[in-house]
N, CA, C and O atoms as CSV, one atom per row, in Angstrom:
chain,resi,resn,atom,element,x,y,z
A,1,UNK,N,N,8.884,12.499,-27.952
A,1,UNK,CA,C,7.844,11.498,-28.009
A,1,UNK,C,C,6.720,11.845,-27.036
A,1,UNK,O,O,5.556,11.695,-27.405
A,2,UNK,N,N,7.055,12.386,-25.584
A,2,UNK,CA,C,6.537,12.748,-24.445
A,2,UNK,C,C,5.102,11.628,-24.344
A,2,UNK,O,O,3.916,11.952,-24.409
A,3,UNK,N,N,5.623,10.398,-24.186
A,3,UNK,CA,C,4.401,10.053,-23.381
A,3,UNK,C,C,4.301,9.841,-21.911
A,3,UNK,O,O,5.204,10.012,-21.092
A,4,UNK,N,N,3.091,9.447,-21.689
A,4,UNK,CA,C,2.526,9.631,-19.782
A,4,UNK,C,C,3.387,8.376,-18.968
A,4,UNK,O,O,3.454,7.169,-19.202
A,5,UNK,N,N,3.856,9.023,-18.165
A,5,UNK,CA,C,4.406,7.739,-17.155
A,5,UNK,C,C,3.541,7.033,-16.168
A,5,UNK,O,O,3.491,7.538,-15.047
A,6,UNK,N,N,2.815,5.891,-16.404
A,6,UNK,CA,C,2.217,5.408,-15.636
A,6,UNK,C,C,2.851,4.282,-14.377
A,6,UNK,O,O,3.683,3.433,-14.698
A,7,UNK,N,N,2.288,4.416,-12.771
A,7,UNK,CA,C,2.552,3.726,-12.065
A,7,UNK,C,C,1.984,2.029,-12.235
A,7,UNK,O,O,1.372,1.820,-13.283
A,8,UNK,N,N,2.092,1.245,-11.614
A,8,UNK,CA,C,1.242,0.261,-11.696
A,8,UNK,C,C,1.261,0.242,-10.320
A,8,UNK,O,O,2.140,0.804,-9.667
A,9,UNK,N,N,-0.091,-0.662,-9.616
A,9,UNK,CA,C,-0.609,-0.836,-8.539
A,9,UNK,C,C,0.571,-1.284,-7.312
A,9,UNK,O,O,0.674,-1.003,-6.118
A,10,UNK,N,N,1.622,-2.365,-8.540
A,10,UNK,CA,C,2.539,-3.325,-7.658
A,10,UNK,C,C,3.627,-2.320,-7.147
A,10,UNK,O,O,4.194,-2.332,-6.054
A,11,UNK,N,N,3.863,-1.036,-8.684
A,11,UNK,CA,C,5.226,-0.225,-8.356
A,11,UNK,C,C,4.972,0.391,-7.092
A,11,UNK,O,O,5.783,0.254,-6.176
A,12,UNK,N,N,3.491,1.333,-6.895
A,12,UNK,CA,C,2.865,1.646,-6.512
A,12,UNK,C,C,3.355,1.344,-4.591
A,12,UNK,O,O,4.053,1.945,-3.775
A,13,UNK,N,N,2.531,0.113,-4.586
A,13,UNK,CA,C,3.008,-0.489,-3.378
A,13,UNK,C,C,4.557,-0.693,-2.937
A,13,UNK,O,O,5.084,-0.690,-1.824
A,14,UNK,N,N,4.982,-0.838,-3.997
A,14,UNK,CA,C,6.541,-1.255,-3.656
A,14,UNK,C,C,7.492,0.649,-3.242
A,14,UNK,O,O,8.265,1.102,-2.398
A,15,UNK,N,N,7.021,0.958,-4.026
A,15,UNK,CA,C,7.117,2.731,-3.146
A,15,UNK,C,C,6.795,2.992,-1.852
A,15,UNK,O,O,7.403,3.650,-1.008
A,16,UNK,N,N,5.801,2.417,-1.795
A,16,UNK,CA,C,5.112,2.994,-0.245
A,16,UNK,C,C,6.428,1.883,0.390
A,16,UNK,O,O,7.543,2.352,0.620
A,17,UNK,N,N,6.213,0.834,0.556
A,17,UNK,CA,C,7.439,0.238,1.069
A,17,UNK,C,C,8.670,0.681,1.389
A,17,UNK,O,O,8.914,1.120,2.513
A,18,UNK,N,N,9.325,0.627,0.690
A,18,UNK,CA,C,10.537,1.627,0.368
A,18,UNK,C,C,10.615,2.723,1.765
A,18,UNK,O,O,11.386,2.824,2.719
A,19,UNK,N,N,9.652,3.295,1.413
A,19,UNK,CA,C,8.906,4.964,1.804
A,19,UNK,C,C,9.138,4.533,4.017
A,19,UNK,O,O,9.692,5.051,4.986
A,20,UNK,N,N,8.216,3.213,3.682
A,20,UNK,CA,C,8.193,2.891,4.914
A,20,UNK,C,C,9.136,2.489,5.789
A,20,UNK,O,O,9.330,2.867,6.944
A,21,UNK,N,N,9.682,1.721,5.162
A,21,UNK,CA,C,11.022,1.376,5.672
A,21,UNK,C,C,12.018,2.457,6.358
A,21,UNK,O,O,12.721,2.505,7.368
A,22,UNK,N,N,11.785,3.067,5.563
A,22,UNK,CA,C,13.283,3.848,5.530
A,22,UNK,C,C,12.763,5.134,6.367
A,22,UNK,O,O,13.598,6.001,6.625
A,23,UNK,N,N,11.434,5.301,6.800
A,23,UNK,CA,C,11.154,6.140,7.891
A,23,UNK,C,C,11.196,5.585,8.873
A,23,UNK,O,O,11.371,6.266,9.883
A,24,UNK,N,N,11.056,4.139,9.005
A,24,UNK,CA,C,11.195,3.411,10.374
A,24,UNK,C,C,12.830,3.481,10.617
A,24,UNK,O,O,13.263,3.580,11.765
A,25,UNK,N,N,13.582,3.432,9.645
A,25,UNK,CA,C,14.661,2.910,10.061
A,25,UNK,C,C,16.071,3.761,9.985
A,25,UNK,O,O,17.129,3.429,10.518
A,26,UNK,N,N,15.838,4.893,9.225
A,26,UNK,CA,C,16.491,5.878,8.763
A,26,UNK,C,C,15.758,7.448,9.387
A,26,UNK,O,O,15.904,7.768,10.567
A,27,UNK,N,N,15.203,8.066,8.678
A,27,UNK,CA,C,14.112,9.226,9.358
A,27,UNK,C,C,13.252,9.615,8.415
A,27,UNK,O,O,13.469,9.160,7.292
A,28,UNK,N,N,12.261,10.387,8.560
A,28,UNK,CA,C,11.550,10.772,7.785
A,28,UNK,C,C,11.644,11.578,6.346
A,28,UNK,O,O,10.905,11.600,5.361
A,29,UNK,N,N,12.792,12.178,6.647
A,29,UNK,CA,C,13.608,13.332,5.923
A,29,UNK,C,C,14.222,12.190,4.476
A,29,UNK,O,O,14.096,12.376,3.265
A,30,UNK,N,N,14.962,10.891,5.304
A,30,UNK,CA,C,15.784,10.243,4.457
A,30,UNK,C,C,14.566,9.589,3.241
A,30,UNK,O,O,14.498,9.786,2.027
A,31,UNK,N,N,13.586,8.652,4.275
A,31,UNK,CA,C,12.321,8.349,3.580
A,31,UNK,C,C,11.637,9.404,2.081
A,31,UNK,O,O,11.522,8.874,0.977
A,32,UNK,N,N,11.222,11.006,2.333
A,32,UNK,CA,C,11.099,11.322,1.594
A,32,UNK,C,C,11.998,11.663,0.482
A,32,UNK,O,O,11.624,11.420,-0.666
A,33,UNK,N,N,13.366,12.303,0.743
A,33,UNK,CA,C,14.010,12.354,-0.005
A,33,UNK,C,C,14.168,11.353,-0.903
A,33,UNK,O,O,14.245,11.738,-2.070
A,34,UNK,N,N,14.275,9.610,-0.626
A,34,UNK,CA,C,14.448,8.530,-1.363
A,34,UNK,C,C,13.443,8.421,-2.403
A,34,UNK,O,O,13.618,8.256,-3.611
A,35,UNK,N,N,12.061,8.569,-1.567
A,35,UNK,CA,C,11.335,8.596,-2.793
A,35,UNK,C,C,11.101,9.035,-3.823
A,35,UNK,O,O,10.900,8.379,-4.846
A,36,UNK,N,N,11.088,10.499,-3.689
A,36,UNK,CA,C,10.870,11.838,-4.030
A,36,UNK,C,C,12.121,11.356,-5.289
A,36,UNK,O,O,11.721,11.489,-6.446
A,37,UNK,N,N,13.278,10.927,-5.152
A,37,UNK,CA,C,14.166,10.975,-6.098
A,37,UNK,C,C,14.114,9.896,-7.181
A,37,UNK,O,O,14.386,10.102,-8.363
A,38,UNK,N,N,13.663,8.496,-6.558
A,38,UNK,CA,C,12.971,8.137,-7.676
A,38,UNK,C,C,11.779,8.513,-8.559
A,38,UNK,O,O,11.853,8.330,-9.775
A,39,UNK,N,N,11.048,8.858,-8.183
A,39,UNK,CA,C,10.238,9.441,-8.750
A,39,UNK,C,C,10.396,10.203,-9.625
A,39,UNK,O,O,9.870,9.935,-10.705
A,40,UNK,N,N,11.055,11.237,-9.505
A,40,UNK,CA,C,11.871,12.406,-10.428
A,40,UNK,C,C,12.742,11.613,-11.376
A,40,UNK,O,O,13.016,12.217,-12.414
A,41,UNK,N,N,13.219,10.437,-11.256
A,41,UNK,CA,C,14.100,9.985,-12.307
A,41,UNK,C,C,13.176,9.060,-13.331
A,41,UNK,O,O,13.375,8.473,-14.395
A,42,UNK,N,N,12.358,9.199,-12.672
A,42,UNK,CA,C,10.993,8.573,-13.839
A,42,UNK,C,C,10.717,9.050,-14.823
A,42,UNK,O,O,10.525,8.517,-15.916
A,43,UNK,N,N,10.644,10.816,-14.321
A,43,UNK,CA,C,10.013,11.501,-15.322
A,43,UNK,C,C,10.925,12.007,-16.893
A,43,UNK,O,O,10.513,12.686,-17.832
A,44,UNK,N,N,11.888,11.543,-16.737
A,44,UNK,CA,C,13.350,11.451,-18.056
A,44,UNK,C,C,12.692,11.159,-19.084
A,44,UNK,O,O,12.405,11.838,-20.070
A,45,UNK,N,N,12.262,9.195,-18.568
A,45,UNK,CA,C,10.933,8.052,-19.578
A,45,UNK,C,C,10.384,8.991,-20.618
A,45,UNK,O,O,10.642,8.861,-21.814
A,46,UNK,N,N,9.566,10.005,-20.094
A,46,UNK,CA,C,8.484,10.921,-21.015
A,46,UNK,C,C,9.064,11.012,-21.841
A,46,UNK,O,O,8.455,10.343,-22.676
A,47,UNK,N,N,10.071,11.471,-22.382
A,47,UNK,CA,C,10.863,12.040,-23.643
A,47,UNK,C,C,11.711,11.164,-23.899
A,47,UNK,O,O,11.968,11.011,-25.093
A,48,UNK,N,N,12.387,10.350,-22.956
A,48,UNK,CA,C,13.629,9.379,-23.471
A,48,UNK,C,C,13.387,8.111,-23.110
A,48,UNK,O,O,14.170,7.589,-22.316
A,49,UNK,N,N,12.470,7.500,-23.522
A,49,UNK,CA,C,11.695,5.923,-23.106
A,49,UNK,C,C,12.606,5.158,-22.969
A,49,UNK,O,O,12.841,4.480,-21.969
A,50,UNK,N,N,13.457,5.215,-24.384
A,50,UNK,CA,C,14.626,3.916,-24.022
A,50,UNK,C,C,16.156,4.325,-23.617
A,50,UNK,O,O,17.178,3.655,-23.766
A,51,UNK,N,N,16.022,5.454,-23.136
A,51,UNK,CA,C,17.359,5.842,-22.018
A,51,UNK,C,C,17.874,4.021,-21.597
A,51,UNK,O,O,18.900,3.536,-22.073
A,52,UNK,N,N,17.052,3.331,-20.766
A,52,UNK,CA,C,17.298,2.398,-19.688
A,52,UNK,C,C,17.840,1.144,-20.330
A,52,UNK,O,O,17.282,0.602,-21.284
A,53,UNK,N,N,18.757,0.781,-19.866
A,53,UNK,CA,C,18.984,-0.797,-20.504
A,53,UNK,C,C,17.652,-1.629,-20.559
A,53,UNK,O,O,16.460,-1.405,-20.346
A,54,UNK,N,N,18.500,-2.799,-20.983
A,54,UNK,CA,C,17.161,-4.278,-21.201
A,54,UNK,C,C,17.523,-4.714,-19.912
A,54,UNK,O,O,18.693,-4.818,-19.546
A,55,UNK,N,N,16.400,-5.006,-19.118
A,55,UNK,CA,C,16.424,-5.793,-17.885
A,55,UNK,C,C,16.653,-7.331,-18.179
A,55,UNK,O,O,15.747,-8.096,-18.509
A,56,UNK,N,N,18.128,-7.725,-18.000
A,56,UNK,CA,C,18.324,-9.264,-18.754
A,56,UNK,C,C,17.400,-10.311,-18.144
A,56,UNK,O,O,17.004,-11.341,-18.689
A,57,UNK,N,N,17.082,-9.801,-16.731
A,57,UNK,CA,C,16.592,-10.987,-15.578
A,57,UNK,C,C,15.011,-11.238,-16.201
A,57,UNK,O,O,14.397,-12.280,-15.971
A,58,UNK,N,N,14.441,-10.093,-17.043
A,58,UNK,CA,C,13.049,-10.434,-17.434
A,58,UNK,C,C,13.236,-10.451,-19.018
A,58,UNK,O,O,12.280,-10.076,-19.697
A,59,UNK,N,N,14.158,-10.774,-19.513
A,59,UNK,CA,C,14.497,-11.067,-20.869
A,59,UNK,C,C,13.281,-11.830,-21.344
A,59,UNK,O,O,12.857,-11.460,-22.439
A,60,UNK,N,N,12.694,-12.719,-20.813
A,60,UNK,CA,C,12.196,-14.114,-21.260
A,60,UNK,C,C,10.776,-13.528,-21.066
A,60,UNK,O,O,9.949,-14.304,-21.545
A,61,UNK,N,N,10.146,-12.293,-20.464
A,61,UNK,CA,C,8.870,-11.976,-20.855
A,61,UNK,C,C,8.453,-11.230,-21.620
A,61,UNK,O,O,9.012,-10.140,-21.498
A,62,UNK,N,N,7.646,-11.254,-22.467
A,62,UNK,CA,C,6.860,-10.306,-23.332
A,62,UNK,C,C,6.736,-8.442,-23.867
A,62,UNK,O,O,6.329,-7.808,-24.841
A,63,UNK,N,N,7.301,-8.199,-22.678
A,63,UNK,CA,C,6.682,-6.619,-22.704
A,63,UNK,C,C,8.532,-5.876,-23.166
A,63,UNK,O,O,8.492,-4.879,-23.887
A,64,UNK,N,N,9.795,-6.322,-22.793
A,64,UNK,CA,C,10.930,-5.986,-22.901
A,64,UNK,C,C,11.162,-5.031,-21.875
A,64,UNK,O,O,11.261,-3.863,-22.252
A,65,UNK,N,N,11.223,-5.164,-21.193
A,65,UNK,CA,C,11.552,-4.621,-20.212
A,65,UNK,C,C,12.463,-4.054,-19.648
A,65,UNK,O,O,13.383,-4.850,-19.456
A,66,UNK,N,N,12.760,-2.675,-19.134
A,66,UNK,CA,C,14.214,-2.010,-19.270
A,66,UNK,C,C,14.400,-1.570,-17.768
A,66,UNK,O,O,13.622,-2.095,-16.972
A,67,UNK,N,N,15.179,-0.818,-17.349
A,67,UNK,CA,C,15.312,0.025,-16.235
A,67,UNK,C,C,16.503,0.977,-16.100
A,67,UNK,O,O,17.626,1.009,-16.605
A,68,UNK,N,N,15.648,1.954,-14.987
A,68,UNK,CA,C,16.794,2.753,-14.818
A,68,UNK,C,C,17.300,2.373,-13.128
A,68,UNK,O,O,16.714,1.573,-12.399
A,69,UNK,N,N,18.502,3.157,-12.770
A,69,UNK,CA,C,18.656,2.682,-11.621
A,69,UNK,C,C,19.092,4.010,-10.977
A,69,UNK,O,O,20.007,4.651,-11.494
A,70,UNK,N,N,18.329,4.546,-9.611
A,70,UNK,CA,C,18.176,5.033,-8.249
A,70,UNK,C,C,19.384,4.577,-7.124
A,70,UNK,O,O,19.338,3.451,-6.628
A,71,UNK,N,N,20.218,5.322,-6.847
A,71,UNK,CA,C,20.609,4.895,-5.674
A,71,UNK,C,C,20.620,3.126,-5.486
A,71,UNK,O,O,21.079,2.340,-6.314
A,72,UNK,N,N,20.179,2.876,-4.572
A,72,UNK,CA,C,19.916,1.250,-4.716
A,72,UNK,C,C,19.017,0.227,-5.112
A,72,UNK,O,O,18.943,-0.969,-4.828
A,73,UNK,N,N,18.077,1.294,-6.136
A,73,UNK,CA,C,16.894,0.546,-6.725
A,73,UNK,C,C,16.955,0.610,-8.501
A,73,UNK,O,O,17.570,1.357,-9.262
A,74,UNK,N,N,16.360,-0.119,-8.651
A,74,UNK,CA,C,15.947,-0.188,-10.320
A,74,UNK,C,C,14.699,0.101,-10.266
A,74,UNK,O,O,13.902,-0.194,-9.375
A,75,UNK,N,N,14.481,0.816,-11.443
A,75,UNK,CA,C,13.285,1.768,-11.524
A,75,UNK,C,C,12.808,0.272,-13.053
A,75,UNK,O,O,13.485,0.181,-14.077
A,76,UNK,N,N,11.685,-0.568,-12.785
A,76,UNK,CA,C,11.744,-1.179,-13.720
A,76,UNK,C,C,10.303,-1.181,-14.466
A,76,UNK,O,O,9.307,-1.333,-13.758
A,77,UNK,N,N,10.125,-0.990,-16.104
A,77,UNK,CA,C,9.203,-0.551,-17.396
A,77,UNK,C,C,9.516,-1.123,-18.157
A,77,UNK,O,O,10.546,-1.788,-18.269
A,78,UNK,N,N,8.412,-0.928,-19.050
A,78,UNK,CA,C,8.419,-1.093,-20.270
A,78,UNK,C,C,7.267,0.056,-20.884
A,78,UNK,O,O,6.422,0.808,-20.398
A,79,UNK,N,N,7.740,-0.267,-22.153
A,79,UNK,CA,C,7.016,0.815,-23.013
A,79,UNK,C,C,5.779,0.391,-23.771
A,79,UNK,O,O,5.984,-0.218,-24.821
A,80,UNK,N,N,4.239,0.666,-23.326
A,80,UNK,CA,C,3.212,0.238,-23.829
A,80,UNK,C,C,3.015,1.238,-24.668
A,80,UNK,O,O,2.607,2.336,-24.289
A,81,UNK,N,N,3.360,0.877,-26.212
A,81,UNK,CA,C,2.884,1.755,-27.196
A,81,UNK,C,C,1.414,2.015,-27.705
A,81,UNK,O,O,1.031,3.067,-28.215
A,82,UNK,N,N,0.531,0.705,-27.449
A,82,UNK,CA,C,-0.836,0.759,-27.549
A,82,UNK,C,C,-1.746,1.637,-26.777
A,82,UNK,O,O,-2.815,2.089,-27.188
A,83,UNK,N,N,-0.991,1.912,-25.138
A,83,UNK,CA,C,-1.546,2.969,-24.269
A,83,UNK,C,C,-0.549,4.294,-24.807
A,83,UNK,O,O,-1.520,5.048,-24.868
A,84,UNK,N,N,0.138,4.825,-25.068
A,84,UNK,CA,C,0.863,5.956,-25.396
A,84,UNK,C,C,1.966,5.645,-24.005
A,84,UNK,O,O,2.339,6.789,-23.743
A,85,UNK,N,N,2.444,5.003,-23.316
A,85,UNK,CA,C,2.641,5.163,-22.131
A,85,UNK,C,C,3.701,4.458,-21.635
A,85,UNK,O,O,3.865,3.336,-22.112
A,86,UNK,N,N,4.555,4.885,-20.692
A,86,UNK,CA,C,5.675,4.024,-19.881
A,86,UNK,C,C,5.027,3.826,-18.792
A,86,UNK,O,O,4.599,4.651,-17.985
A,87,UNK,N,N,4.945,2.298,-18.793
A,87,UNK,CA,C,4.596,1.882,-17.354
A,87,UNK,C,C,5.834,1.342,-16.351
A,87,UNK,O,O,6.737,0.534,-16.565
A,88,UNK,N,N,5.504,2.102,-15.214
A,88,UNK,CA,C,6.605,1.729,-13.946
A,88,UNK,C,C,5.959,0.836,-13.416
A,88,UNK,O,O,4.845,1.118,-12.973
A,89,UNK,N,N,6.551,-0.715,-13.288
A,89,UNK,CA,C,6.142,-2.366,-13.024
A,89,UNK,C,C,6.518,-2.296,-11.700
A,89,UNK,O,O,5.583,-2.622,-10.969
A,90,UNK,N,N,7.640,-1.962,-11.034
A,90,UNK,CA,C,8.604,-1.674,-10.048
A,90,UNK,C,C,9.682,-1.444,-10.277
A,90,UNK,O,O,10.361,-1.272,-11.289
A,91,UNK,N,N,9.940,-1.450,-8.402
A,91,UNK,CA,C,11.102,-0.857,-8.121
A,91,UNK,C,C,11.748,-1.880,-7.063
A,91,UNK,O,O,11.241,-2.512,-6.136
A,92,UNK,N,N,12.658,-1.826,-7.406
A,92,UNK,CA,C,13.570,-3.330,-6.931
A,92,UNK,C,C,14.854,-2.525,-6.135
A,92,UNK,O,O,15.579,-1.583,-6.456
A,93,UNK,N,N,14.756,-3.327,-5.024
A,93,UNK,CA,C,16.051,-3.140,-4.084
A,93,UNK,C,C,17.096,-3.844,-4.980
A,93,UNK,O,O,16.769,-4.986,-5.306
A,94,UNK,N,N,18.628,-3.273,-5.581
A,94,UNK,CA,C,19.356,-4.247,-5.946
A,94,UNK,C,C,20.112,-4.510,-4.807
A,94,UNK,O,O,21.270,-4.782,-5.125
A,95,UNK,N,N,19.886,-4.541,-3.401
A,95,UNK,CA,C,20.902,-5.115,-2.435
A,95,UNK,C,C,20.472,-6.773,-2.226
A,95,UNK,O,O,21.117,-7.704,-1.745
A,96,UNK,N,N,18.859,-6.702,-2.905
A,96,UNK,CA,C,18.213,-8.335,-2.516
A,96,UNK,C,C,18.861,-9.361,-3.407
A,96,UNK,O,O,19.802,-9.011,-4.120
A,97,UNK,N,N,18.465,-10.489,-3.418
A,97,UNK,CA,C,18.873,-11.384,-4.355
A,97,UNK,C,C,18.256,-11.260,-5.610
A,97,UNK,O,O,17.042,-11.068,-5.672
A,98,UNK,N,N,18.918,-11.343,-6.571
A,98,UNK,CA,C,18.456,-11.026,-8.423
A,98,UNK,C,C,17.532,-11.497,-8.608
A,98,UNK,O,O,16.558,-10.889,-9.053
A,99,UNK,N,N,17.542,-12.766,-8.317
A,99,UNK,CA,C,16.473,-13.956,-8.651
A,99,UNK,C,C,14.734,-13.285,-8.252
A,99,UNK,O,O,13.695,-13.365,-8.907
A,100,UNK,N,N,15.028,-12.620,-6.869
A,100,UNK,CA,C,13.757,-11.963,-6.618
A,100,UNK,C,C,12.701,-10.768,-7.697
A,100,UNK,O,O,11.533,-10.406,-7.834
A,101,UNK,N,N,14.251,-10.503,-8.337
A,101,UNK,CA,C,13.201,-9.547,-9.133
A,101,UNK,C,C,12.286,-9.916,-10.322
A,101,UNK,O,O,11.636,-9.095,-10.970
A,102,UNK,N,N,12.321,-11.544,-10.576
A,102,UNK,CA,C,11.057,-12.114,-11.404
A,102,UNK,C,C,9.765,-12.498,-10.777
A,102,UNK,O,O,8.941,-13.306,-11.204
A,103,UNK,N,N,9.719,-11.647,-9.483
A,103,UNK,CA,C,8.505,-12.244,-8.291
A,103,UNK,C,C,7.159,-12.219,-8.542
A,103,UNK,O,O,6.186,-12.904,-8.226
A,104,UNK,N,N,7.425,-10.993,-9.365
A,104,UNK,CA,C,5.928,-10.856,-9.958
A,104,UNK,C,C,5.459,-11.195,-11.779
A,104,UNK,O,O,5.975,-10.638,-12.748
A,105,UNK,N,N,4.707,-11.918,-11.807
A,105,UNK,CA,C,4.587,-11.969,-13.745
A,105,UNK,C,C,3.602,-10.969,-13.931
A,105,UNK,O,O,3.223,-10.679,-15.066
């Protein structure tokens, strides 16, 4: 299929987060590596869009929304067929509470 994996502004930020954290609190080394590996598990999407389950917690919005899951994050998309494109919405700590991951509409 190979379409473009797009970030969004929020995933975006929620990376750098991540990123940040985990250099404050872990090391720099751990920080990049974390990211660096989600990232790479993004790029699957291009060719295998619906690899990822249905994200049940955003069942109830519009776009269907799936994810894959990182170490301790969900890598969370959907597939905009009108742009050619998988967009990455975020990336969710699953150590937080579930409920959090409808934070953003």
């Amino acid at each position: 299929m190979g379409l473009k994996v797009f970030w969004t502004d929020f995933s975006k930020k929620e990376l750098r987060d991540i990123y940040e954290y985990h250099k404050e609190n872990a090391s720099l080394k751990v920080a990049e590596k974390l990211v660096l590996g989600i990232a790479n598990e993004t790029m699957k999407l291009a060719n295998h869009p619906q690899i990822g389950q249905i994200e049940e917690l955003l069942k109830n919005r519009n776009h269907g929304f799936r994810y894959l899951v990182y170490k301790n994050h969900k890598i969370i998309y959907w597939i905009n067929q009108s742009k050619n494109r998988i967009e990455i919405c975020d990336v969710f700590d699953t150590r937080q509470n579930p409920v959090k991951i409808g934070r953003r509409k």
